[in-house]
TORDREN-228506 format. One record per residue (C-alpha): residue number from 1; residue in one letter; z, y, x. Coordinates in Angstrom, 2 decimals, always signed. Layout:
BEGIN
+-------+------+---------+---------+---------+
: margu : dolo :      pz :      py :      px :
+-------+------+---------+---------+---------+
:   NUM :    A :       Z :       Y :       X :
...
+-------+------+---------+---------+---------+
END
This chain:
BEGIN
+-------+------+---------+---------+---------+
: margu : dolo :      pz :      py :      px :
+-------+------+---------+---------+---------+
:     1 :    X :  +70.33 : +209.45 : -135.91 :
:     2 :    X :  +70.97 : +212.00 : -133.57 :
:     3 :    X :  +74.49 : +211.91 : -132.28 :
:     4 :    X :  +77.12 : +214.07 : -129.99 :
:     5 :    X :  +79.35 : +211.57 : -128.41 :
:     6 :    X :  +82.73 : +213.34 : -126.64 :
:     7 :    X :  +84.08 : +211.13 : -124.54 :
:     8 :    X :  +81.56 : +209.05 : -123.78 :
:     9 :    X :  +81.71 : +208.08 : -120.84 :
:    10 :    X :  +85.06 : +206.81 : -121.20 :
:    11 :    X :  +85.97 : +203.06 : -121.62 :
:    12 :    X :  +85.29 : +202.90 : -125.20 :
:    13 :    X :  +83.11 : +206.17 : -125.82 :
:    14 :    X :  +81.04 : +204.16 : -123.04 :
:    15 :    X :  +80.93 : +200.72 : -125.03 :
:    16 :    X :  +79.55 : +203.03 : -128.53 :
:    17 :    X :  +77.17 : +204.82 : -126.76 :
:    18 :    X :  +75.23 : +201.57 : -125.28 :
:    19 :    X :  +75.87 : +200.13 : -128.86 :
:    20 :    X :  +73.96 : +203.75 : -130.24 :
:    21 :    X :  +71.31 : +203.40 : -127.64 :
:    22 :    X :  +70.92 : +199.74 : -128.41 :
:    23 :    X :  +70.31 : +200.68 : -131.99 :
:    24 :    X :  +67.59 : +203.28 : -131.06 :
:    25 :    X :  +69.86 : +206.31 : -131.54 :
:    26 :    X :  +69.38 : +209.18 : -129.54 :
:    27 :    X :  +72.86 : +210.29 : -127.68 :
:    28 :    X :  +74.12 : +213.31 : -126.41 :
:    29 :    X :  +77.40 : +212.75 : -124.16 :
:    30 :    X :  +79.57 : +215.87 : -123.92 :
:    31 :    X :  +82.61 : +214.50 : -121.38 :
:    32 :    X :  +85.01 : +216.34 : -118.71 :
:    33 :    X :  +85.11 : +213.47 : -116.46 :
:    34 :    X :  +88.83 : +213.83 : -115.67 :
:    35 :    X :  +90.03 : +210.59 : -114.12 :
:    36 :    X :  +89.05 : +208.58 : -116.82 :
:    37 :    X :  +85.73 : +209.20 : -117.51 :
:    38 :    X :  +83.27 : +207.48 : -115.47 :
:    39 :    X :  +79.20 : +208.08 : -115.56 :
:    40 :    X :  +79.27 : +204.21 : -113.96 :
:    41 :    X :  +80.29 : +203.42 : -117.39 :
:    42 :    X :  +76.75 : +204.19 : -118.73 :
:    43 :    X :  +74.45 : +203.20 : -115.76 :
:    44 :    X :  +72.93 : +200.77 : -118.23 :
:    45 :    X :  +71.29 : +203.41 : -120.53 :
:    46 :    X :  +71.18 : +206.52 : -118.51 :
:    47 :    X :  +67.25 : +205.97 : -118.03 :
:    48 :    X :  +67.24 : +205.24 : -121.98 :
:    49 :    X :  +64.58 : +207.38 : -124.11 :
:    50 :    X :  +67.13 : +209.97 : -125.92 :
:    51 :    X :  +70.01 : +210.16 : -123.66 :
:    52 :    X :  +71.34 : +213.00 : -122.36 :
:    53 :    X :  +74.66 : +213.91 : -120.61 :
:    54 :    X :  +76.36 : +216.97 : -120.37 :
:    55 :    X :  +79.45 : +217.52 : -118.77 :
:    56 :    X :  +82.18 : +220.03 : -120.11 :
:    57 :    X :  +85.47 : +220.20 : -121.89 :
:    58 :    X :  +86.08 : +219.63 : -126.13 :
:    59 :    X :  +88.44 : +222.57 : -125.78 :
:    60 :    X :  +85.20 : +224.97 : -124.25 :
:    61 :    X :  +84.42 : +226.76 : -128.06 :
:    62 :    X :  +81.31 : +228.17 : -126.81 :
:    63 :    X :  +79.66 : +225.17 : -125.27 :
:    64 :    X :  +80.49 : +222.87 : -128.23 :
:    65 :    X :  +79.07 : +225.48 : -130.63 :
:    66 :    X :  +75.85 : +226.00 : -128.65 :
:    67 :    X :  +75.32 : +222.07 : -128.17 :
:    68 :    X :  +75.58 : +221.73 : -131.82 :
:    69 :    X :  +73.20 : +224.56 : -132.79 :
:    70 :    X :  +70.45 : +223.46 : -130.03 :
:    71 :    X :  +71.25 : +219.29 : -130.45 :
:    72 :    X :  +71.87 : +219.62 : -134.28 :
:    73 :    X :  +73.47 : +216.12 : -134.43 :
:    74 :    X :  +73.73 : +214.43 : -137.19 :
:    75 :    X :  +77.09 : +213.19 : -136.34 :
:    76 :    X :  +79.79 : +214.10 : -133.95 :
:    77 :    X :  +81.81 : +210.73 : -132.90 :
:    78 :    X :  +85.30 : +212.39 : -130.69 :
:    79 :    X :  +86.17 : +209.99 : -128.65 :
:    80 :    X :  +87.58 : +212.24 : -125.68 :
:    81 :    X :  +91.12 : +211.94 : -125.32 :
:    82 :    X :  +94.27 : +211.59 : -123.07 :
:    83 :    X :  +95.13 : +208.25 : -123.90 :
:    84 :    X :  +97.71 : +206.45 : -121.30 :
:    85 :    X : +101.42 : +206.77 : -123.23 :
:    86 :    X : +103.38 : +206.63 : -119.81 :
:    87 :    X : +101.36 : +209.53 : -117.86 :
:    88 :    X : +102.39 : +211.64 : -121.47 :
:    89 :    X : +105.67 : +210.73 : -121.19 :
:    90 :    X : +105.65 : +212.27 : -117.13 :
:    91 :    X : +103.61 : +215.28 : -118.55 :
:    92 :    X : +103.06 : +215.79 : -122.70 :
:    93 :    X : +101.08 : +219.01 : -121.60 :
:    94 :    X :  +97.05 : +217.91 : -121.43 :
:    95 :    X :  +97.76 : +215.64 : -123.74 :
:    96 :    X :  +98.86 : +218.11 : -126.60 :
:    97 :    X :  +95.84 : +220.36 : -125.20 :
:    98 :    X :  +93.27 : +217.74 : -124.99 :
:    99 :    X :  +93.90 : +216.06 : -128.14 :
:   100 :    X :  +95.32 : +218.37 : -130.86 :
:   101 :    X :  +93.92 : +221.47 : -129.26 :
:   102 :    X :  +90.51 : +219.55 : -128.55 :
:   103 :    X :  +90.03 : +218.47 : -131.82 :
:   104 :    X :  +90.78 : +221.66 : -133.48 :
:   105 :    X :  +88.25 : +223.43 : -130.90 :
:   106 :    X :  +85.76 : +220.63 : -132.23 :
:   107 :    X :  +86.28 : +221.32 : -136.11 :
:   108 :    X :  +85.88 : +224.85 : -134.91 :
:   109 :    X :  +83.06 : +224.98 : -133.19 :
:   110 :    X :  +81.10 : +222.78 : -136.42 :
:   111 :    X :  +82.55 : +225.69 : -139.19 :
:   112 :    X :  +81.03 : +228.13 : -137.01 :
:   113 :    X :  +77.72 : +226.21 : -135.70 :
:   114 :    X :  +77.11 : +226.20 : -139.55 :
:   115 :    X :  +75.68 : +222.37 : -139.47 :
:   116 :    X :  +76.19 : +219.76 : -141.57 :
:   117 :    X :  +77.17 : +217.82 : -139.00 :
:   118 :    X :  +79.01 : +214.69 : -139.79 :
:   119 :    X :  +82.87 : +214.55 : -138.07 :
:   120 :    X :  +84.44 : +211.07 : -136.75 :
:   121 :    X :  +87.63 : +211.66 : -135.36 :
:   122 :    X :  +88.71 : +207.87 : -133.00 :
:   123 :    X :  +92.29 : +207.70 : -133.24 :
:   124 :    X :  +95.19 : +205.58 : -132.53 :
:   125 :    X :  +97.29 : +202.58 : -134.63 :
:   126 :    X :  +99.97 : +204.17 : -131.92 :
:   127 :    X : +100.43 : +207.07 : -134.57 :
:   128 :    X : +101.91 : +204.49 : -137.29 :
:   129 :    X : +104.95 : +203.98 : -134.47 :
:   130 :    X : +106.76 : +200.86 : -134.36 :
:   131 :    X : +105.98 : +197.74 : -136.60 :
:   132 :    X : +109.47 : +196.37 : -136.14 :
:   133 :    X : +109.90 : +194.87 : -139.81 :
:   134 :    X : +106.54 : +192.49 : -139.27 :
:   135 :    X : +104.71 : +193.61 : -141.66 :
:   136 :    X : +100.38 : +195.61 : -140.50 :
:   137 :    X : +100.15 : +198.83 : -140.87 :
:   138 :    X :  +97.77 : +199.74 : -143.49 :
:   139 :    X :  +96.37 : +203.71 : -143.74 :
:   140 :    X :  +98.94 : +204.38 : -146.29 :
:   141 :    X : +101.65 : +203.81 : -143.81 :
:   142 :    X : +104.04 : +207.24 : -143.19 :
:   143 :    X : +102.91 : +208.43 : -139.29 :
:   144 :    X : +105.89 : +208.41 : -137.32 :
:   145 :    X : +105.03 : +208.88 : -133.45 :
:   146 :    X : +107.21 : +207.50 : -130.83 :
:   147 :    X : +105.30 : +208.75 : -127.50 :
:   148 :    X : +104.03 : +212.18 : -126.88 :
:   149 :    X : +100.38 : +210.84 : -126.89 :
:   150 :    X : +100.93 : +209.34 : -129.98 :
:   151 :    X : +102.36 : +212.66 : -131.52 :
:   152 :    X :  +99.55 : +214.60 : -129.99 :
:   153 :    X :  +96.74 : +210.95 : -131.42 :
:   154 :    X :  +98.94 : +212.15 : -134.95 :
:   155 :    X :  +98.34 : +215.91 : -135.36 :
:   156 :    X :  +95.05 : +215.70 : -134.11 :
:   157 :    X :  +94.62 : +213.18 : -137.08 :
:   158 :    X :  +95.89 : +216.00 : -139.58 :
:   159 :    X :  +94.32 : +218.81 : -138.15 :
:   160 :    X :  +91.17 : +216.49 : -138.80 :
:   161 :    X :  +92.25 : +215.72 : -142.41 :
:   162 :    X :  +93.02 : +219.31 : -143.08 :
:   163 :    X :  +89.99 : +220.64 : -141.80 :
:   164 :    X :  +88.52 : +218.32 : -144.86 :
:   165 :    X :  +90.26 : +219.29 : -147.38 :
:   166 :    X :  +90.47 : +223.46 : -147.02 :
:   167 :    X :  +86.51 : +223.69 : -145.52 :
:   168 :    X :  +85.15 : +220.49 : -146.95 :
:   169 :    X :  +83.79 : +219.54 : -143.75 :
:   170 :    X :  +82.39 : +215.83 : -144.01 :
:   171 :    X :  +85.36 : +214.03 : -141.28 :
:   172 :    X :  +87.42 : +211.19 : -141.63 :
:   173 :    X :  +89.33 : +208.83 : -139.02 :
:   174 :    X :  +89.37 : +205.71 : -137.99 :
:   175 :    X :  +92.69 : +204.06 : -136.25 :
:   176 :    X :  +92.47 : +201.26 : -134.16 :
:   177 :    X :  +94.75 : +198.92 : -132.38 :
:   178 :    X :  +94.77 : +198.13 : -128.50 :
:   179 :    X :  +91.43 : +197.71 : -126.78 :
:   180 :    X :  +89.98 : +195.19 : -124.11 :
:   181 :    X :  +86.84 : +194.82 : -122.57 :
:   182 :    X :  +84.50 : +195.72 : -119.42 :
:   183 :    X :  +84.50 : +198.89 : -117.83 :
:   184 :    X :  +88.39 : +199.62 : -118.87 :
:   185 :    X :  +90.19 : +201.84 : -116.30 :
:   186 :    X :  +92.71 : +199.76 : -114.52 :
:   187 :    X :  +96.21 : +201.88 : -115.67 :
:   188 :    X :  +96.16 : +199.92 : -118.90 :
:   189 :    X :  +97.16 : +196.45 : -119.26 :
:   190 :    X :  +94.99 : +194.18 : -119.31 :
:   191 :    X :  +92.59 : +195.82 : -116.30 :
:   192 :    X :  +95.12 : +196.55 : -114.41 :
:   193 :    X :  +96.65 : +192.94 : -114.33 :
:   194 :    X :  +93.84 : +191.43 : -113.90 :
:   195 :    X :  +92.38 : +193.02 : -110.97 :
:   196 :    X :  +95.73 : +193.18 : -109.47 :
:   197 :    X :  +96.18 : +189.61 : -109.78 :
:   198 :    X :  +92.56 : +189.06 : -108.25 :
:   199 :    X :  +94.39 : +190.90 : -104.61 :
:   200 :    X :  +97.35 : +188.81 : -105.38 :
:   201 :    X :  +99.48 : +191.66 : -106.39 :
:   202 :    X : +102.38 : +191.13 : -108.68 :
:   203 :    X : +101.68 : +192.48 : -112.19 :
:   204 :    X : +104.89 : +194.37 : -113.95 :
:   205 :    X : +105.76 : +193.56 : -117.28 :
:   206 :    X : +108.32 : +196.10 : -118.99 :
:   207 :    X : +111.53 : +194.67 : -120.14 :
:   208 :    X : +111.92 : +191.36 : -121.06 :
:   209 :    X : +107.67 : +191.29 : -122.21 :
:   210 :    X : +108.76 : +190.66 : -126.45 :
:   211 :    X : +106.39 : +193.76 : -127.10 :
:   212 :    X : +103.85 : +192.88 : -129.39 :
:   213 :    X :  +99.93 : +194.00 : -129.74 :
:   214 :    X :  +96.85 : +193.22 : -131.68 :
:   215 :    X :  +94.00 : +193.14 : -129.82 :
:   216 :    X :  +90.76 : +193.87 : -130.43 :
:   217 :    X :  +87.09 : +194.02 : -128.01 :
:   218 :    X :  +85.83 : +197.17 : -127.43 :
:   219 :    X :  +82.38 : +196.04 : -128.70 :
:   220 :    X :  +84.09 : +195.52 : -131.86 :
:   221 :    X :  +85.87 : +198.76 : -132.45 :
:   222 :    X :  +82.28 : +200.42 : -131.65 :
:   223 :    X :  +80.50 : +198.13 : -134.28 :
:   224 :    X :  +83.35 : +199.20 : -136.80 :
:   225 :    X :  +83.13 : +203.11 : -135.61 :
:   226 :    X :  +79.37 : +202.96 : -136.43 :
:   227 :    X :  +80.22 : +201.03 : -139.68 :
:   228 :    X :  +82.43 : +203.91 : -140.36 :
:   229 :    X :  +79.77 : +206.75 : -139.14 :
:   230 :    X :  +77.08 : +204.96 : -141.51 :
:   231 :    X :  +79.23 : +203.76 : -144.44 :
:   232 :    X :  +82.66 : +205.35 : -144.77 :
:   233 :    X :  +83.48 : +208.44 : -146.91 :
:   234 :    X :  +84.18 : +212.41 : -146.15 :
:   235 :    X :  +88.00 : +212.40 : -146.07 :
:   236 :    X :  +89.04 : +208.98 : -145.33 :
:   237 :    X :  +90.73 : +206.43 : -142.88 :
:   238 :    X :  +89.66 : +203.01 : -141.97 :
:   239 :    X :  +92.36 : +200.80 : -139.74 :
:   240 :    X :  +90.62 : +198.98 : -136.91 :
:   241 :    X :  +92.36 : +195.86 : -136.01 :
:   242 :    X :  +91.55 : +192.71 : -134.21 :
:   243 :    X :  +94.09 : +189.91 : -135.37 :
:   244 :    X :  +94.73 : +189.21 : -132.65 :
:   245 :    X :  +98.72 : +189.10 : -132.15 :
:   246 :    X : +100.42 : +188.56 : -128.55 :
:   247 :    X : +103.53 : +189.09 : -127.08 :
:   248 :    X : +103.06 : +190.86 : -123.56 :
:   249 :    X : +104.50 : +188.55 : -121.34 :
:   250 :    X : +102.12 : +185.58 : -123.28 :
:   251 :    X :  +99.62 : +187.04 : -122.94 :
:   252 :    X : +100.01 : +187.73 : -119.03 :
:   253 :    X : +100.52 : +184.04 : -118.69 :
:   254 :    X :  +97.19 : +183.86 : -120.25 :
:   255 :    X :  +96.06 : +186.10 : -117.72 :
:   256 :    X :  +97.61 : +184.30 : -114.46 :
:   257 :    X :  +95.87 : +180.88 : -115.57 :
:   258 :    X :  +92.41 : +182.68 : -115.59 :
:   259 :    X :  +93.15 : +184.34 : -112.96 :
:   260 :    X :  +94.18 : +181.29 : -111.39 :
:   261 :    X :  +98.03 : +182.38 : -110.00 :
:   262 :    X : +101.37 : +181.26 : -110.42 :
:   263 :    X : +104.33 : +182.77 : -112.17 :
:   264 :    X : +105.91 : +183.76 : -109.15 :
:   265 :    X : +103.92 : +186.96 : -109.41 :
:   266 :    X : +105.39 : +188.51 : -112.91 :
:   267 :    X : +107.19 : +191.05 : -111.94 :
:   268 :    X : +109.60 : +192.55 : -114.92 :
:   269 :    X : +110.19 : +196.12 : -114.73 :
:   270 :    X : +112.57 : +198.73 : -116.43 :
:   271 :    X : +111.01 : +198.76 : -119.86 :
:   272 :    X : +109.27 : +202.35 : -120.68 :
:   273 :    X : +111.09 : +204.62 : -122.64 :
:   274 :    X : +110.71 : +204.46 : -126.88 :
:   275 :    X : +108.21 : +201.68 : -126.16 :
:   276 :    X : +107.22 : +200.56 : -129.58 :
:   277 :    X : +107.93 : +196.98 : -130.29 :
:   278 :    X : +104.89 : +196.00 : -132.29 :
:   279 :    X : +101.43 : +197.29 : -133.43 :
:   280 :    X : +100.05 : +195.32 : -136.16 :
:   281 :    X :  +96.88 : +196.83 : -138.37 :
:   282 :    X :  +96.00 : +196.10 : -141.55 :
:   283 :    X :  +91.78 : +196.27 : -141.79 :
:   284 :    X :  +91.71 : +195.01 : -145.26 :
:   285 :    X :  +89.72 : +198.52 : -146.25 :
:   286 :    X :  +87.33 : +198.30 : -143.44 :
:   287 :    X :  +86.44 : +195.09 : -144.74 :
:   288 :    X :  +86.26 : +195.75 : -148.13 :
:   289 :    X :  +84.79 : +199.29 : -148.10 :
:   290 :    X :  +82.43 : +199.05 : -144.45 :
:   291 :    X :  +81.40 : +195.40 : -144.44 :
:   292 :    X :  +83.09 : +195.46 : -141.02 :
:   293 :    X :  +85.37 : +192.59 : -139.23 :
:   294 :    X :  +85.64 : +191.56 : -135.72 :
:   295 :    X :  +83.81 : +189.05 : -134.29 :
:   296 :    X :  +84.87 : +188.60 : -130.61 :
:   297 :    X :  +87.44 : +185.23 : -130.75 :
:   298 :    X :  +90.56 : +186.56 : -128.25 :
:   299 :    X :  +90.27 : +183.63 : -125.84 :
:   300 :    X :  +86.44 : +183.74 : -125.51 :
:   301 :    X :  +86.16 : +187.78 : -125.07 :
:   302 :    X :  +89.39 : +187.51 : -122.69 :
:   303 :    X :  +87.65 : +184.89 : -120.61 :
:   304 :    X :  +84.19 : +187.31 : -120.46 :
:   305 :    X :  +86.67 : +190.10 : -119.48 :
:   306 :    X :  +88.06 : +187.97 : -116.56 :
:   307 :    X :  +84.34 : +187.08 : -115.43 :
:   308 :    X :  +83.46 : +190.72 : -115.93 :
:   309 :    X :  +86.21 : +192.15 : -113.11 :
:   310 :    X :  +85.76 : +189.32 : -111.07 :
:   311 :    X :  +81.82 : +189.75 : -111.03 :
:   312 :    X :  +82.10 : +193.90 : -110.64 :
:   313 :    X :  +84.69 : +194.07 : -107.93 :
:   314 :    X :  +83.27 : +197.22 : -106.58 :
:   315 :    X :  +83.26 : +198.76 : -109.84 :
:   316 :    X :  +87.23 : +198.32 : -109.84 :
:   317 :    X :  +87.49 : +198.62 : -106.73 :
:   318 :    X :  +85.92 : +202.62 : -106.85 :
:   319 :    X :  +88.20 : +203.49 : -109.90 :
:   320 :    X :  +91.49 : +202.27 : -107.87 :
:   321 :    X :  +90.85 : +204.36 : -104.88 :
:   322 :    X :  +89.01 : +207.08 : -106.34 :
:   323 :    X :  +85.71 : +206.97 : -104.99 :
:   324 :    X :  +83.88 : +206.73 : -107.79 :
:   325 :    X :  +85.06 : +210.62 : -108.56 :
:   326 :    X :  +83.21 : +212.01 : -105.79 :
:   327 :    X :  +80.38 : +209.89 : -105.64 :
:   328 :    X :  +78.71 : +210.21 : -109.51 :
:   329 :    X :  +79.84 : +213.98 : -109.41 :
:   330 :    X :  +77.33 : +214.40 : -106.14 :
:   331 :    X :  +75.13 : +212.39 : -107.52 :
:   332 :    X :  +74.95 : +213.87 : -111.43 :
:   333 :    X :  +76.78 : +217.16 : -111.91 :
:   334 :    X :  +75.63 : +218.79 : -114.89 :
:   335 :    X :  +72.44 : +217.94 : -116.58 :
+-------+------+---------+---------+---------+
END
């Protein structure tokens, strides 16, 4: 196939698009590099027969609409996004723009490009809220937003939905839960305690560290996001989930041990406000309608993680102080 990839050369936009490549897909990469998006991400197929990058905005009209009149993709895979909850709770503004008004300048730009252009929208289990009662979230469950990323991750979803059902446009979703891997930008979790635990920093856990995720590899969400793209039907969600259950603060002991440091450096911090309690996702459907499950055991992909920081220190290293901003945006621009 021929496919337009927003976002790709974000942390998991990145891990699809070497998946794609891997596959013999050709790839076009639309991205904005803000902060998050880092061409580092795909030095490993940039050289790759049927890559391209381009860089620009989702909410540019005119440049989505040409790429998908000269490209004519057979599928457009949005992964670009605002995604960290506590920099929407400081500022809901890009993230609102970015992701509702994005998406809508997406679905746009495909009614007008007159294509027949496939649409997969990469969304959030954050738009399900809270799972405080125990039980996964399955894509029946009501959307009820507690963060302003999440409410922007939720209307983006049903601008996506409605798009299908008043122009027929061939989109559906998929919803996945919380994401770990190489190449992650260091704000989130996992990255960010790892590599501050490799310069002995301490690492700050909010509240009292009960919160609850399901994690899944970032590998994995791309194989089931292609399983979606190749199997999944026009108007439809698939959950995303990696059974993988851990409390916050277990799982950061997890992470001191193969980090190898001591307790002494959890550091618990004024939990964030309406911080969700639990995300737990139900991928029954993907299962029974894609043929899709994860593969990636916790422990062994958290391990390969560990190794992957410690052996790309100056990868980390770049993102934390900015470097790596200046440096591929001399070096690559727009082509």
């Amino acid at each position: 196939m021929i496919l337009l990839v927003t976002g790709g050369a974000g942390f998991i936009g990145s891990s699809f698009v070497r998946l794609a490549i891997q596959q013999g897909h050709a790839v076009w990469v639309l991205d904005a590099l803000t902060y998050a998006g880092n061409l580092a991400n795909l030095e490993e197929v940039r050289q790759a027969p049927g890559f391209h990058f381009v860089k620009g905005d989702i909410r540019d009209l005119q440049l989505a609409e040409e790429l998908l009149k000269d490209v004519k993709p057979e599928a457009l895979v949005n992964f670009a996004a605002e995604t960290h909850v506590d920099r929407s709770i400081m500022d809901a503004g890009p993230f609102v723009s970015t992701n509702a008004g994005g998406t809508q300048s997406l679905l746009d730009a495909l009614r007008r490009a007159g294509t027949k252009t496939r649409f997969l929208q990469i969304s959030t289990d954050e738009v399900y809220g809270s799972a405080d009662d125990g039980r996964p979230f399955s894509e029946l469950h009501p959307l009820k937003p507690s963060s302003p990323y999440a409410a922007s991750k939720s209307a983006a979803d049903l601008l996506v939905l409605a798009s299908r059902h008043t122009f027929k446009l061939d989109a559906l979703l998929t919803r996945c839960s919380n994401n770990y891997g190489p190449y992650q930008f260091p704000e989130k979790l996992i990255p960010l305690f790892i590599t501050n635990l490799f310069e002995g920093r301490p690492v700050p856990v909010y509240g009292d560290g009960g919160q609850v995720r399901d994690w899944i590899h970032c590998d994995d969400h791309s194989r089931g996001v292609m399983a979606a793209l190749e199997k999944g039907k026009a108007g439809e969600i698939y959950n995303l989930g990696g059974g993988n259950r851990w409390p916050n603060l277990e799982l950061t002991r997890v992470l001191l041990k193969l980090t190898g440091r001591g307790e002494e450096l959890i550091q618990h911090v004024k939990d964030r406000p309406g911080h969700d309690r639990a995300y737990l996702i139900d991928h029954a459907k993907a299962t029974r309608e894609l043929g899709w499950q994860p593969k990636i055991a916790f422990e062994t992909g958290l391990e390969a993680t560990v190794a992957w920081y410690r052996e790309n220190r100056p990868w980390w290293e770049a993102v934390k102080s900015g470097a790596y901003r200046e440096y591929y945006a001399k070096q690559y621009g727009n082509r």
